[in-house]
C-alpha distance (Angstrom), angle and dihedral (degrees) to the residues before:
residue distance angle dihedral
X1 . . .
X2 4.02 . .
X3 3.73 124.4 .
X4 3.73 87.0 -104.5
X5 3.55 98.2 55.9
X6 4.13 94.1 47.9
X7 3.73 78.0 55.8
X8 3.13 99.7 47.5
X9 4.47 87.5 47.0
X10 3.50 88.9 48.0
X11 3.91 97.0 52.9
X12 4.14 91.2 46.4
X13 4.05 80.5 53.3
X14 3.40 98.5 60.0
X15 3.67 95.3 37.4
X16 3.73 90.2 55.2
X17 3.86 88.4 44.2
X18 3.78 93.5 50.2
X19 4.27 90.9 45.7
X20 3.92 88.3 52.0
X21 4.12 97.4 40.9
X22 4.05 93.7 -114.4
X23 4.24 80.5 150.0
X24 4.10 87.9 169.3
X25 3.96 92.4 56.6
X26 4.11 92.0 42.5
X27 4.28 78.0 55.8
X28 3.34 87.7 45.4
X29 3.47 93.5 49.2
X30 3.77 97.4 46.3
X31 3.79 93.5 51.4
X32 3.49 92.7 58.4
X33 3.57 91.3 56.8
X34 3.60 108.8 -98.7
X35 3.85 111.3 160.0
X36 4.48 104.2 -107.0
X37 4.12 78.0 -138.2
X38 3.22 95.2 51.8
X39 4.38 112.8 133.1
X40 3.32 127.9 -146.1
X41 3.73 124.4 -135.3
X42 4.57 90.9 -78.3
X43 3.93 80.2 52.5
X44 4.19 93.5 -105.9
X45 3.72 121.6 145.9
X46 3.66 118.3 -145.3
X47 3.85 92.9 -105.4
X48 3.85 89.3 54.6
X49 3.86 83.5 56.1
X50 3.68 98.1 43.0
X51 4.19 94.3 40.3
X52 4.50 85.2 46.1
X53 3.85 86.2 53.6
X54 3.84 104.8 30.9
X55 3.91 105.5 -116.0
X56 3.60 94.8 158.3
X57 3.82 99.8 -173.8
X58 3.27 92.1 44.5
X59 3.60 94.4 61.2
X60 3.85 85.4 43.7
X61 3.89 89.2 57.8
X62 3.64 92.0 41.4
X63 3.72 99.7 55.2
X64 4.00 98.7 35.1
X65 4.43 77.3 56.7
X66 3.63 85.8 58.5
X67 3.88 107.2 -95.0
X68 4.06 123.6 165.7
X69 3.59 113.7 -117.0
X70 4.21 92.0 -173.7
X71 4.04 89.8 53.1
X72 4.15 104.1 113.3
X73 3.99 128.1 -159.6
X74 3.73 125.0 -132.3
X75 3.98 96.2 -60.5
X76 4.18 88.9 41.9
X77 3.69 95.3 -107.8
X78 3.15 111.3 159.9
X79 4.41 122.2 -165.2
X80 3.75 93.1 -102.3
X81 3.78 87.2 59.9
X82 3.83 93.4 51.1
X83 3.51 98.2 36.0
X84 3.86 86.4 56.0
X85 3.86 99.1 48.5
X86 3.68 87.7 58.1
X87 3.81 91.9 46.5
X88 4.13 88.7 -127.4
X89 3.63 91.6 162.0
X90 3.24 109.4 -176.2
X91 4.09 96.2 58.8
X92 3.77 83.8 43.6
X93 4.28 83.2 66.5
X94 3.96 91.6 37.6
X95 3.75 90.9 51.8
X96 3.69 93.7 44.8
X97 3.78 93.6 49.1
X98 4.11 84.7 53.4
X99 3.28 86.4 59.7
X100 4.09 98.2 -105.4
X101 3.76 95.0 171.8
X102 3.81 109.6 -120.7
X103 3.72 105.8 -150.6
X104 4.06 85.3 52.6
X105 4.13 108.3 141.7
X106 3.23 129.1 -137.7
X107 3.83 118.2 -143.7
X108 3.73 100.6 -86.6
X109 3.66 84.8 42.7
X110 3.74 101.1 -99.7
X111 4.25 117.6 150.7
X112 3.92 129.9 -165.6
X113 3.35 90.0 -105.1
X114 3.90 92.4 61.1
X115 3.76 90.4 48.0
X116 4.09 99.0 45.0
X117 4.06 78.6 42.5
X118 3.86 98.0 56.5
X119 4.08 102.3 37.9
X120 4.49 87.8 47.7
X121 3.77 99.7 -112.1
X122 3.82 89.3 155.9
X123 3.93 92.3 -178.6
X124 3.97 97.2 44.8
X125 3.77 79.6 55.4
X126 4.00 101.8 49.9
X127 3.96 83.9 44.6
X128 3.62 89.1 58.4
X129 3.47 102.5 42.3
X130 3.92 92.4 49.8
X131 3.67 75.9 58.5
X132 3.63 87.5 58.3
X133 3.56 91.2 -113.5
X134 3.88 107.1 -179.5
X135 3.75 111.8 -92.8
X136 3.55 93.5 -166.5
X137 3.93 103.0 35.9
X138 4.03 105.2 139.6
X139 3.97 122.9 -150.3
X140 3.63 122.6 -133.6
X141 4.02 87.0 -75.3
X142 3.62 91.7 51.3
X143 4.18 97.5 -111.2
X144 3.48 116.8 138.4
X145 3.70 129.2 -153.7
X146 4.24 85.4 -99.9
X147 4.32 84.9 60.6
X148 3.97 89.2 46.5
X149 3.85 90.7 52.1
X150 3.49 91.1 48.1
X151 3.54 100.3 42.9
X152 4.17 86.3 51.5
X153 3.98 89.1 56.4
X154 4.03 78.8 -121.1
X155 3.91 93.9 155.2
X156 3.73 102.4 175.9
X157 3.89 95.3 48.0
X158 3.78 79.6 49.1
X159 3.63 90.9 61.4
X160 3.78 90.3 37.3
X161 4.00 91.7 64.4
X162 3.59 99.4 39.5
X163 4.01 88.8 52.1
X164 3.85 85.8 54.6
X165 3.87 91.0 55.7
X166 4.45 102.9 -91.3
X167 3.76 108.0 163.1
X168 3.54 110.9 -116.8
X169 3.92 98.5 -149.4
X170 3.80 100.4 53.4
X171 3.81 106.0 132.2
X172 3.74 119.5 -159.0
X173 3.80 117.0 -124.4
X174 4.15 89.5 -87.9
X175 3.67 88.7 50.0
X176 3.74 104.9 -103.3
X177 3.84 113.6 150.8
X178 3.82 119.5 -163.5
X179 3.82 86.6 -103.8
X180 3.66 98.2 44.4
X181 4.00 80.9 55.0
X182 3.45 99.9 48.7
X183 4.16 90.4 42.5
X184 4.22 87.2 54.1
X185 3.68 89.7 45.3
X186 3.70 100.2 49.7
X187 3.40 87.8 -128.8
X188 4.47 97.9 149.3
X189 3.71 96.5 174.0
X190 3.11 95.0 64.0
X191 3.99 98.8 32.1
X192 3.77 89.6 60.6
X193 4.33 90.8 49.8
X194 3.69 90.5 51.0
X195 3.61 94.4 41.6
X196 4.20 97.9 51.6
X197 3.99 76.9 43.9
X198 3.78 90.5 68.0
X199 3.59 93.3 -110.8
X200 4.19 104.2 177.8
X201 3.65 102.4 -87.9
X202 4.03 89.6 -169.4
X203 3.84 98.9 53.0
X204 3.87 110.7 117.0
X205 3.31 133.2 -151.4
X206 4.10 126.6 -122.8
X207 3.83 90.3 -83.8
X208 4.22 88.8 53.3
X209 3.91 94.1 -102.8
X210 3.46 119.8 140.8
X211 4.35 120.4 -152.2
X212 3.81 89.8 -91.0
X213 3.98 104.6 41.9
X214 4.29 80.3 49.8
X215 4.13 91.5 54.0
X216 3.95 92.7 39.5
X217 3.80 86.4 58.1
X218 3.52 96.1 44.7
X219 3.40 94.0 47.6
X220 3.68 96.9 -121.1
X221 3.72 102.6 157.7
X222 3.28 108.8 -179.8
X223 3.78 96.7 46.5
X224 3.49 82.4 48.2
X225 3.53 88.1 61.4
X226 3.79 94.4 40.9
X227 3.94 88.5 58.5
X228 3.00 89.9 49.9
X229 3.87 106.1 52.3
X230 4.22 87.6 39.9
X231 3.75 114.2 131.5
X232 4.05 112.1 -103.1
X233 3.53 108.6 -100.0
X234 3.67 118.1 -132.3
């Protein structure tokens, strides 16, 4: 074996140790002079592993040894991104007082905020937008983190982003308005928030249907009748 490749072992053993919480053998690992940014053969650093999983002291050991909480893997993730997806919300305020930069992108465009946003962590998200996270930050198909709320049914994170200023009329690049979404999904909670928002009733989709001709054909009565008791928009 070369000195590279008992590098290399040693770095994919204190990834692995770091993903499944073995804190004594990331120690172990660190005193012996493995790099903290050190990847493992899918490009992961042990704090991505330890943020994705929510081993909180071992991302406190990790970044007091020096690691790099803006370093991405192969998709640009960084471990405020997967921290926030999981809704581990402690990391997600150790990262952010490291200075992990919260409107970071991923390569298709996607932010913490979207993630935390789309799987309901309500309090990852009010971390982030005190942060002044981007409400309205689009990904490379043009969905915000409002359009992933919606499209989850996740009414009170729905509520949460339009009180911090999302714009309820942002299509995506097919289209798709947050209402539109939430009308396809069946998702009424969070039809009937958008819709006493002023959401645009007349907005169609890419086959020409607007929110109500999409409930009426799904049968949907009650958003139907939600549509069709929502405030006129001016």
């Amino acid at each position: 074996m070369t000195p590279l490749q008992a590098a290399d072992n040693r770095a994919e053993e204190m990834v692995t140790a770091a993903e499944i919480g073995l804190i004594e053998d990331v120690r172990k690992s660190l005193e012996a002079g493995v790099d903290p940014n050190a990847r493992n053969e899918s490009g992961w650093t042990a704090l991505m592993q330890a943020s994705y999983n929510g081993h909180t002291e071992i991302v406190k050991l990790l970044i007091s040894r020096g690691a790099d909480v803006a370093v991405k893997e192969d998709a640009g993730w960084e471990a405020l991104m997967l921290a926030a997806q999981f809704g581990h919300l402690e990391i997600v305020r150790i990262l952010i007082r490291q200075k992990a930069d919260v409107n970071a992108v991923s390569r298709n465009g996607s932010t913490a905020l979207m993630f935390a946003a789309g799987n309901a962590h309500f309090e990852v998200v009010r971390v982030l937008l005190k942060q002044n996270a981007l409400v309205d930050a689009k990904d490379y198909l043009g969905r915000t983190a409002l359009l992933f709320a919606a499209s989850e049914g996740h009414v009170r994170i729905v509520k949460q982003l339009i009180a911090a200023g999302a714009l309820t009329r942002f299509p995506d690049q097919e289209g798709n308005t947050p209402l539109l979404i939430a009308v396809r999904g069946g998702h009424e909670g969070v039809v009937r928030v958008l819709a006493s928002d002023c959401a645009d009733l007349e907005t169609a989709d890419a086959s020409g249907k607007t929110a109500l001709q999409i409930a009426e054909e799904k049968q949907l009565k009650r958003i139907v009748q939600i549509l069709q008791n929502a405030p006129a928009c001016q």
